[in-house]
Structure formats: C-alpha cells, structure tokens
C-alpha positions as a printed Julia matrix, in Angstrom:
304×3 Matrix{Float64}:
  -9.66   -9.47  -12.71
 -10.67   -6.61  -15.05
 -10.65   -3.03  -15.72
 -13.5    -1.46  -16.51
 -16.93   -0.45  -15.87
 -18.05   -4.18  -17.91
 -18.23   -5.96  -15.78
 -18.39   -8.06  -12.31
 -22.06   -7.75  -10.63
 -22.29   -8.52   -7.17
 -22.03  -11.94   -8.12
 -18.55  -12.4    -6.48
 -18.06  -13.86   -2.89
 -15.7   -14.23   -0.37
 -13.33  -14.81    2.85
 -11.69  -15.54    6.38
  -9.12  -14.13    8.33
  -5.97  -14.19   10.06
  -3.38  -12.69   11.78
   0.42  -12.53   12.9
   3.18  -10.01   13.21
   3.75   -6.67   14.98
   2.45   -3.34   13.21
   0.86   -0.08   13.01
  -2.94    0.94   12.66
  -4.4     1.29    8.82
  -6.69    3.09    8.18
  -9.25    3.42    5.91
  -9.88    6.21    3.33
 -13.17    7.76    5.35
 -10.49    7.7     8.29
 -12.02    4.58   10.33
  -9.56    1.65   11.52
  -9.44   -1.24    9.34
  -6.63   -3.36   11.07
  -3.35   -3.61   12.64
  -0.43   -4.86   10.11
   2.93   -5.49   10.56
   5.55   -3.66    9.08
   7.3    -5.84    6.13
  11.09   -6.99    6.41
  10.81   -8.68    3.29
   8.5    -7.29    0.3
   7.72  -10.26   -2.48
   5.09  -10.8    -4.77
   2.11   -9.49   -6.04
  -1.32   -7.87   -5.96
  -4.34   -7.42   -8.53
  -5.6    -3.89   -7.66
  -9.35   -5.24   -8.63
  -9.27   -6.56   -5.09
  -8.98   -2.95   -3.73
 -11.34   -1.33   -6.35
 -13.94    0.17   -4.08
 -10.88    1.18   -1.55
  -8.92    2.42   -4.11
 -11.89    4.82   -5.56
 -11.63    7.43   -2.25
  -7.37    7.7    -2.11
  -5.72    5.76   -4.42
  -2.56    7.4    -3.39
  -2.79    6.32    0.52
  -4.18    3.15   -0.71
  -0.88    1.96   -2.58
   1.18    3.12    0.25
  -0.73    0.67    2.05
  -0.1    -2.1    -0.16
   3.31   -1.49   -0.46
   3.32   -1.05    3.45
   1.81   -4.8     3.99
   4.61   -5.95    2.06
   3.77   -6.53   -1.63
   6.4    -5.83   -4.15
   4.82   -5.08   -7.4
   0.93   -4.7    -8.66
  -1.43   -5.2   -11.45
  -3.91   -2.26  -12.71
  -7.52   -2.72  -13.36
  -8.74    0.59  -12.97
  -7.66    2.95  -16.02
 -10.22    5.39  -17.72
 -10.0     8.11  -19.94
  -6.32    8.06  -20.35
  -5.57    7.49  -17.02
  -4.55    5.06  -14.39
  -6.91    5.5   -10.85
  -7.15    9.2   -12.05
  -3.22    9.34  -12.63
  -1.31   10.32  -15.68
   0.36    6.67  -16.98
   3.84    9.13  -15.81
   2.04   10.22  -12.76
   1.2     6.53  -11.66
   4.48    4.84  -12.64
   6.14    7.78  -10.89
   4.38    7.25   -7.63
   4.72    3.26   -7.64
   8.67    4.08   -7.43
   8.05    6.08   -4.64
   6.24    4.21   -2.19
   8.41    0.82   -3.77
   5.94   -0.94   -5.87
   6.87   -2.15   -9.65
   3.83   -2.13  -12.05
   3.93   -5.39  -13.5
   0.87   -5.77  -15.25
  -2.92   -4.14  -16.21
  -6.01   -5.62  -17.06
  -8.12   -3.82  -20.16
 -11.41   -5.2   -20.33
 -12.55   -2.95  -22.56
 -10.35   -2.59  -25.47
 -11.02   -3.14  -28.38
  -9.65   -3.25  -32.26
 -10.05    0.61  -32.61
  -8.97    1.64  -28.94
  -6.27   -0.92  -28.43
  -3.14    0.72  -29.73
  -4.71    3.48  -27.37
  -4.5     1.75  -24.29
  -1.4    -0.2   -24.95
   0.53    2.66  -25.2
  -0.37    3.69  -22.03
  -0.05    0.74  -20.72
   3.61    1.13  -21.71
   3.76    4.32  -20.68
   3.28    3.51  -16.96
   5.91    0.72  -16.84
   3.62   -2.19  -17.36
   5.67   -5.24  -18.52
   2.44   -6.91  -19.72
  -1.15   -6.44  -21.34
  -3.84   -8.28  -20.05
  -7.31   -9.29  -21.68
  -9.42  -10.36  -18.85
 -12.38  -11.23  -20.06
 -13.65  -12.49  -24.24
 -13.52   -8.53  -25.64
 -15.66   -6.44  -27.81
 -18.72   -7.31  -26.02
 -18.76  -10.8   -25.81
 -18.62  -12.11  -22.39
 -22.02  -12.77  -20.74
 -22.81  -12.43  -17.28
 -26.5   -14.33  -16.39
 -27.6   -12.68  -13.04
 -30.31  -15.25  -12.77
 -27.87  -18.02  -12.97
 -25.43  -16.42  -11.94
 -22.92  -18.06  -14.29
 -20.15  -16.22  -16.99
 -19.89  -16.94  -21.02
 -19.27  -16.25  -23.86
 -20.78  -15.16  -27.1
 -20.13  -15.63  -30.64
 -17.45  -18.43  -32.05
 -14.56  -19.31  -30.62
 -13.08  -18.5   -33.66
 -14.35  -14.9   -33.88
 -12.79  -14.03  -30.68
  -9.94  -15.67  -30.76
  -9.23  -13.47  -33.87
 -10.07  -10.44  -32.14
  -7.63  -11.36  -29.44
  -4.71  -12.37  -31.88
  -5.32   -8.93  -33.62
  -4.78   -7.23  -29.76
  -2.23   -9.22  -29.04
  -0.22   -9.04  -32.27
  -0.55   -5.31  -31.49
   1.03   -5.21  -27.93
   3.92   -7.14  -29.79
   4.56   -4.57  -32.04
   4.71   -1.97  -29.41
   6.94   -3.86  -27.3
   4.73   -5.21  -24.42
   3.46   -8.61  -23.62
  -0.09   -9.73  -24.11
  -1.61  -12.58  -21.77
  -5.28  -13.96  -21.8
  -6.79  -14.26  -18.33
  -9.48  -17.11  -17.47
 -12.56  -17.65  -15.87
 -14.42  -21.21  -15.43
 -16.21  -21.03  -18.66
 -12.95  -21.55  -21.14
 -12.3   -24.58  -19.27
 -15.9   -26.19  -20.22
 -17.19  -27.59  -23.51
 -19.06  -25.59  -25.13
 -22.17  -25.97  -27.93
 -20.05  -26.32  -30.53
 -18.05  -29.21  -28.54
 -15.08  -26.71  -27.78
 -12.95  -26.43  -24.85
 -12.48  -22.83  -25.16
  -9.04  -22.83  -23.63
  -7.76  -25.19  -25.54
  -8.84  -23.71  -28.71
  -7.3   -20.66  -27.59
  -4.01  -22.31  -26.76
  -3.68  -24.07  -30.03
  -4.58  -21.02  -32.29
  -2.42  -18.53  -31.17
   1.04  -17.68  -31.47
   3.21  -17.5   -28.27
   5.33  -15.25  -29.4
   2.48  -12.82  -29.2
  -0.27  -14.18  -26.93
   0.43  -16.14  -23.45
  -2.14  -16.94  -20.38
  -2.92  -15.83  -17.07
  -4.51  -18.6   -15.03
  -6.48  -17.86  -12.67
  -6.1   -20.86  -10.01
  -9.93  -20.31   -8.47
 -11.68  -20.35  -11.54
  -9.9   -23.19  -13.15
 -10.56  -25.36   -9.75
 -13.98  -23.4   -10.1
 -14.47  -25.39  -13.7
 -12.84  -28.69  -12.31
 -10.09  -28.54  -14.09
  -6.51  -29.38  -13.06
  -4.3   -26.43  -13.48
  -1.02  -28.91  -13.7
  -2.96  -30.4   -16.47
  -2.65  -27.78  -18.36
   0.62  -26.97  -17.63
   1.68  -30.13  -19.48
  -0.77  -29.33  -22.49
   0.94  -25.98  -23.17
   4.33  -25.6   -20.97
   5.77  -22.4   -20.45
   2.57  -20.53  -21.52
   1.07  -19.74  -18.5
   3.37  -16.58  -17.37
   1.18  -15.23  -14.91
  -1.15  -16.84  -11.78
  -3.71  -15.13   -9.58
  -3.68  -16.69   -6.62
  -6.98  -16.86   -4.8
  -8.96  -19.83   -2.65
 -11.57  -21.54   -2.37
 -14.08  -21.83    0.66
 -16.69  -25.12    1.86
 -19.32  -23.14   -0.25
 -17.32  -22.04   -3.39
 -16.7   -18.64   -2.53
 -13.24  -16.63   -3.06
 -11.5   -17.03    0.05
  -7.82  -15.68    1.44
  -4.86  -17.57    0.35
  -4.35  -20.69    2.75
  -8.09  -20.34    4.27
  -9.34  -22.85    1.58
  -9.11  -25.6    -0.18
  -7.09  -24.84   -3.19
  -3.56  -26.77   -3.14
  -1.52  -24.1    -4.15
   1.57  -26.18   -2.38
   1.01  -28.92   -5.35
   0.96  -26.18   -8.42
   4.01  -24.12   -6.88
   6.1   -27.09   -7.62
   5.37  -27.29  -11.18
   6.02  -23.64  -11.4
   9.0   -24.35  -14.12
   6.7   -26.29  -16.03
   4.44  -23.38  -16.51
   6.28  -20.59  -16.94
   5.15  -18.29  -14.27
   7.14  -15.3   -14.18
   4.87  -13.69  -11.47
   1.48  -14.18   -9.47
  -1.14  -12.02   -7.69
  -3.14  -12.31   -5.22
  -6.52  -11.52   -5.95
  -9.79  -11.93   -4.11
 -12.78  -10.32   -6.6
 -15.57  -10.04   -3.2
 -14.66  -10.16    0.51
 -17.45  -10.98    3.1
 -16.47  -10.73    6.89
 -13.16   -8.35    6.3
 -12.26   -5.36    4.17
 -10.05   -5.64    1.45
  -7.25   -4.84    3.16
  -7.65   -6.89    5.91
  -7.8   -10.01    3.3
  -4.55   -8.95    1.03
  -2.8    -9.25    4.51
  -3.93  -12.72    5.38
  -3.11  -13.85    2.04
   0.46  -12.07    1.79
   1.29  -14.07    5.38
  -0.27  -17.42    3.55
   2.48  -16.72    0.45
   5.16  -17.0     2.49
   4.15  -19.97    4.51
   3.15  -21.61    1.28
   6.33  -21.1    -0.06
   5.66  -18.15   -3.04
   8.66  -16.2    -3.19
C-alpha cells in the first residue's frame, strides 16, 4: 500500500487460511517455524512487499527468497528510505531480485514530494522498477481519524491533483510510469460534491498519470470496480488483489467475498498489465502464511 513511515496505524485487519501442496519448512527471521509451503512449478504474478513489512524489517534478504520460493514472480517496494530499498543500494536490490528470480515491477512512495521526487524516481529507476506509485494524496494531505477510524483527504481536489500531475509529469520525463493507488475515500463524494476519483481521472493526462485499483477498498467504498473500468478503459494498469471477510476485514484471496472471477474477465477492458496481492493486517496467520493461501487462490481463480 505505501512506503513510508506516514502512514497505516493499526487500523488494518485481516485473514483465514489454507493449504495444499508438498513443501519444505519456512522459517521465520527470529528462526521459529512459520509453515510448510510447497515448492513452485510454476512462478506467476505478484506481491506488494507492504504485506511483509514487519517480516521484511529482520532479513529482507531471506525474506525475498521466500517469496520467490512460494512462487511469486515479480514484487512491488514499499519500504525505501534514505536512498535505499529495505537497506539495499537501488543496484544492490535489483541485483538480488535477479538472483533469487523476482522482477521488480513496481514501488510505492508515499512520501515524495515536489522537491524530493526527481530524488526518488531516479531510484526508483535505478532498481528496475517499471512504474512509480503514489499511494496515498501526497505532501501531507491524507488523514487518518483513529477515533473513527476512517481515511481522507485534505485540501481541494484540485490542489492535489496538481501536485500529483507535477509528480507524475516528472516520472515521464525520466522514463518511468506513474500510477495513482486508491483507498475508499476517492470513491465517495466529498464536501465539495466531488467524487475524488473521478476528478482525478478526468484531469489528468494518461500519457503521464494511470491508476492502481485497489479491489478491497473500492468494494470497501461500494463501488463497482467494472464500473469504472467502462468510465476510463485502459487506465487502470495495475490491481491489488485482496478480500474481503463477514466483518470487513482484509482477508486472503478466495477466503472472502470479493468476486475477483467477475473483474478478471474484464481485464482487457481495464488495462491491467499486472496485479499484487496485498493484505495490509493479518490476524490468525503470519504474513507469510497468508501470501501462500492467496498465491494458491490466483491460480484457482484463474490470474495468470
């Protein structure tokens, strides 16, 4: 979901769990047993590293092996400070994705900004990334109420959709793609009678700024995510792919209710290039133990 120190409180929920396959025993970076996985014939799709933050923090090296051990082909970075990526050199990281097999793909920035972004996107770049993300309204204006519990947004539409354009107009001219990523509140009117989204879809350029939807959160803000497929085709180039439990938690892929059978066939219509699984909280397994359930739930769902 994000990169930085900004942002998600213990606010975010979570999970279920599953199991198939033959394997060999992971373990965990204090050295305790987290699960048996199987060994992958087949490695496809994709995984937002803000799933694994805490596990990532003690051996971020092991904990990418493991990833690419479970079976996921490529990843998406949420965790780069102070010129590096999970305490890597943007060389050092891209380096050691080749060798355990995993393709960076993409990496969320939550904290850029107008004076750090050509910063940041050029080690984005650096690393291999294919594409920019902006994860949350930047430059200090997304709101988090812990007594509500709910996300925002301050200031005008308007003033940060500029600040965005500015970004994103920036990652063009270095040569890397920009994409927006959602929560539930773009998807709701807001005081001024905005849909946020749909502002945001109608005053940018695609040749410089696209979308990552976020299937939870859009279900999350009852929207229909086919809806807006067919209100801005081909502009939604990325998906994280999470569910939803009974109480409205983030659950594993195909432990939910989320239809993700439905939006997979309008996949054309969007323009998704690539999804990743992401869970932002687990509650009865480990982080691991979740990415595995919903890596066996791709396949079965029909993500390729």
């Amino acid at each position: 979901m994000n990169t930085v120190k900004v942002l998600f409180p213990a606010f975010f929920f979570l999970l279920v769990v599953s199991a198939c396959g033959r394997g060999s025993n992971l373990d965990a970076p204090d050295g305790t047993q987290v699960t048996t996985v199987p060994t992958a014939s087949e490695h496809f799709g994709g995984l937002a590293l803000y799933t694994l933050r805490d596990t990532m923090a003690g051996d971020p090296r092991g904990v990418l092996k493991q990833v690419a051990d479970l079976g996921y082909k490529y990843v998406e970075a949420a965790g780069y400070q102070n010129g590096k990526f999970y305490g890597m050199t943007p060389g050092d990281f891209k380096a050691y994705l080749t060798e355990v097999g995993l393709t960076p793909m993409s990496s969320h920035h939550g904290d850029v900004t107008l004076d750090n972004a050509d910063e940041m996107i050029a080690a984005a770049k650096e690393a291999g990334f294919q594409y920019f993300v902006i994860p949350v309204p930047p430059m200090g204006h997304f709101k988090f109420d812990p007594a509500t519990r709910t996300l925002g947004m301050s200031g005008t539409v308007a003033e940060v959709m500029n600040i965005i354009n500015e970004i994103a107009a920036k990652c063009t001219a270095a040569g890397i793609k920009c994409l927006y990523h959602n929560h539930d509140f773009e998807f709701v009117e807001n005081e001024e009678g905005i849909v946020p989204i749909d502002y945001f879809i109608e005053n940018s350029n695609p040749d410089d700024l696209n979308f990552q939807m976020d299937l939870y959160w859009v279900t999350k803000a009852g929207a229909d995510p086919i809806a807006y497929f067919k209100k801005a085709p081909g502009r939604f180039k990325a998906w994280h792919v999470k569910d939803m439990d009974k109480e409205g938690r983030f659950a594993p892929v195909g432990t939910g209710s989320i239809d993700f059978a439905r939006i997979l066939k309008e996949k054309e219509l969007s323009g998704m290039e690539f999804y990743l699984v992401e869970q932002d909280m687990t509650f009865n397994e480990t982080p691991l133990e979740a990415i595995k359930v919903s890596h066996a739930a791709l396949e079965e769902i029909g993500f390729e």
